[in-house]
C-alpha positions in Angstrom: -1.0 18.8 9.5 -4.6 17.3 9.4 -5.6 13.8 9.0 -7.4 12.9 5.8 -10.3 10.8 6.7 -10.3 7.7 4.1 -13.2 5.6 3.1 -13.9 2.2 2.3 -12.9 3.0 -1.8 -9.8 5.0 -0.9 -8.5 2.1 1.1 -9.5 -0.6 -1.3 -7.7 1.4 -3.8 -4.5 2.6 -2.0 -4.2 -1.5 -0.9 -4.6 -1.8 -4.4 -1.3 0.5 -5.7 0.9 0.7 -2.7 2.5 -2.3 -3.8 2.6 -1.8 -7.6 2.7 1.7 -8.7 2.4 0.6 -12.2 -1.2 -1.3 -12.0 -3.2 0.1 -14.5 -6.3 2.5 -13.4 -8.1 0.1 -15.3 -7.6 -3.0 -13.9 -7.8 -1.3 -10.1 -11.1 0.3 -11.4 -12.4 -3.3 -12.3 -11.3 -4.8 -9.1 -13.4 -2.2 -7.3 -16.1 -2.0 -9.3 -15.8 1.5 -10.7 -15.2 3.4 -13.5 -11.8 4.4 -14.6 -12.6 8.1 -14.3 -13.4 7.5 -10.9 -10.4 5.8 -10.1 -8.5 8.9 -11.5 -10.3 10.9 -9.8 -10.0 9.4 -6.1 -6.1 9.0 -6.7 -6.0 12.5 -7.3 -8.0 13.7 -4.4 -5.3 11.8 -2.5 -2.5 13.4 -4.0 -3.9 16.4 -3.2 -4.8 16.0 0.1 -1.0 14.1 0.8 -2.2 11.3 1.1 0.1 10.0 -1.6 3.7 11.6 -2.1 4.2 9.9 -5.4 5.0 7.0 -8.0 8.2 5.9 -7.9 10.5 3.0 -9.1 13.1 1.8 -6.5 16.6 1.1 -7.3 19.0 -1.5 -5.9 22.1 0.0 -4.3 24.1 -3.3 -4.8 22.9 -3.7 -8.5 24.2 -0.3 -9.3 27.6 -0.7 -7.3 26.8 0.9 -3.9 27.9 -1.8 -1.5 27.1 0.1 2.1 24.2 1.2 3.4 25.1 3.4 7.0 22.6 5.0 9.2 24.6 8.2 11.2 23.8 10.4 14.0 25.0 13.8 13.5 25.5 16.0 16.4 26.2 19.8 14.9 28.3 21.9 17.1 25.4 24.6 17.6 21.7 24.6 17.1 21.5 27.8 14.5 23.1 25.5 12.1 20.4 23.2 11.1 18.8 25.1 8.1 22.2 25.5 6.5 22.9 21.6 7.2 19.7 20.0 5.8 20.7 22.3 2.7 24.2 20.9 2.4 23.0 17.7 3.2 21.0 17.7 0.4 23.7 18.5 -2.0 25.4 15.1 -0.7 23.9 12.6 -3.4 24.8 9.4 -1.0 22.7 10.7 1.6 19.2 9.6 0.7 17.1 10.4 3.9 17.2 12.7 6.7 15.1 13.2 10.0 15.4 15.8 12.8 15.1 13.2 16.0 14.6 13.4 19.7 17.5 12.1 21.7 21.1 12.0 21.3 21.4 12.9 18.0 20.1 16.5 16.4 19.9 14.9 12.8 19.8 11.2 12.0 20.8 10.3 8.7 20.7 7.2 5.6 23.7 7.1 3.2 24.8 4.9 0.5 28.6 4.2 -0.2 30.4 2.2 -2.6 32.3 0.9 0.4 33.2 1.3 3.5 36.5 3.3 1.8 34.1 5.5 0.5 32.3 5.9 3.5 35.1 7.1 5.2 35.5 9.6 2.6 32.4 10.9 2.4 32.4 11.4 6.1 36.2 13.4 6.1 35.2 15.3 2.9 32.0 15.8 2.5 30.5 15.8 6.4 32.7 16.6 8.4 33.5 20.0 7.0 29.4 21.1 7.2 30.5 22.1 10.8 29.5 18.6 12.4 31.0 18.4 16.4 30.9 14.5 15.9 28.9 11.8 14.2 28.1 8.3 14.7 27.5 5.2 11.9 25.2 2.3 12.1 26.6 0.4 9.5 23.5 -2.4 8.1 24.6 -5.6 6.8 21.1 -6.2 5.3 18.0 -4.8 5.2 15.4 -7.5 5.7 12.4 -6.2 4.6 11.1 -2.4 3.9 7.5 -1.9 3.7 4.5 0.5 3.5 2.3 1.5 7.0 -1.1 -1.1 6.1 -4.1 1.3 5.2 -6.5 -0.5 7.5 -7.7 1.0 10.3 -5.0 1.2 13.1 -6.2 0.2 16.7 -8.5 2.5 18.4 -6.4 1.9 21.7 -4.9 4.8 21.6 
């Protein structure tokens, strides 16, 4: 994957949205001096180039009855079983992110549970049988804060 070179606009602008998706073109358009055709033209070169994945509203696990927020290592009884994994994986509503990491663990998963009943459940009926040798759950008693990467330039150190 390339890196996408931004300018001075494209970071005024992404500073602009990342933190409201729902700030009108407009009003960023005015606050950088620009018209609103330009605007709608610069966020789409940057969903283009992936720069930006998309708009979209977050929801509240609590608020909605989901109690339990779990972080689990998978470890799959033998490598030629990732594809078919992911893909049941992603039938799994309650599990909401999932990485391939270095390490202990060949899959690293976020899930979402009523409670920690439910957990269990998910993890005897719905995990366990996708061929898993053994897993292992974080369990987070709060998440503190959850934020973008800043689009200003990172350090040149490195």
């Amino acid at each position: 994957m390339t890196h996408y070179e931004l300018d001075v606009l494209d970071k005024k602008i992404l500073r602009l949205i990342v933190n409201d998706a729902r700030k009108p073109f407009l009003e960023v358009a005015r606050e950088c001096n620009v018209s609103g055709a330009a605007i709608h033209q610069r966020i789409q070169k940057l969903i283009n180039a992936g720069v930006i994945k998309g708009c979209e509203f977050v929801i509240d696990s609590k608020r909605i009855g989901y109690e339990t927020c779990a972080y689990m290592g998978l470890y799959l009884q033998n490598p030629g079983q990732f594809p078919d994994v992911i893909e049941a994986l992603k039938q799994i509503p309650e599990v909401v992110e999932c990485h391939y990491t270095t390490g202990q663990y060949d899959l690293f998963i976020k899930i979402y549970a009523k409670n920690n009943r439910h957990l269990l459940h998910i993890i005897h009926h719905k995990l366990q049988p996708l061929g898993l040798a053994r897993t292992e759950t974080l369990i987070s008693f709060k998440e503190d804060f959850k934020r973008n990467l800043p689009v200003d330039e990172p350090d040149r150190e490195f």
